[in-house]
N, C-alpha and C positions, 0 to 999 in steps of 0.2 A: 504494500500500500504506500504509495509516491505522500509524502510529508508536502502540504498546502504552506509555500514559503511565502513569508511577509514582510511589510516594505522595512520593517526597524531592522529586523534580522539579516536581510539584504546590503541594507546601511552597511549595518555591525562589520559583514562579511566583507563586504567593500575595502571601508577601511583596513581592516587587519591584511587586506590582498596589497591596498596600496602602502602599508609599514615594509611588508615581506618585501616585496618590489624595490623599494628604495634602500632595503640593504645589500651589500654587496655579497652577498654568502651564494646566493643563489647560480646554479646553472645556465647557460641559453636557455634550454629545454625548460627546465622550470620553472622558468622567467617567462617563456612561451605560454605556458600551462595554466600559469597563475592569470596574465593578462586574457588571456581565452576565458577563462571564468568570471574573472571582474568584468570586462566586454558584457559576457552572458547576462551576470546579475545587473547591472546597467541597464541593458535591455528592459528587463522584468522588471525593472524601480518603474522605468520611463513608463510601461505599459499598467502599474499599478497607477501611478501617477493620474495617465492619459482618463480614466477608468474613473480614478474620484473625481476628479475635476468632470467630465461628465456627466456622474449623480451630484454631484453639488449644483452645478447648471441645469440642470431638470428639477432640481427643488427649489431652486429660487423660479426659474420660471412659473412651473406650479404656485407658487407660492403668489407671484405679484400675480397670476391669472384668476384667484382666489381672492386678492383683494379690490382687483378690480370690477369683480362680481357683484361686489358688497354693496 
């Protein structure tokens, strides 16, 4: 059962990707590996983002159509 990821945890992940990144311990390869996942989770922030900000724009819409009813 695939774990439903969220944007704080995301965040979280992010950052610790970009700590790892700016030290120099790391490989090509895992420096490859890491930025592939950050990229990923990136993604998935932008598309939770994209997501609330579309239910927040449907509730204010609703909202003022509701009180122009009144």
């Amino acid at each position: 059962m695939e774990k439903k990821i969220n944007f704080e945890d995301s965040m979280k992940k992010l950052e610790d990707i970009a700590r790892e990144l700016e030290r120099d311990d790391l490989t090509l390869d895992e420096s490859v590996k890491k930025f592939e996942e950050g990229m990923a989770l990136s993604k998935a922030c932008k598309e939770m983002l994209d997501e609330a900000e579309k239910k927040i724009t449907i509730l204010i819409d609703n909202q003022e159509k509701k009180f122009e009813t009144e």
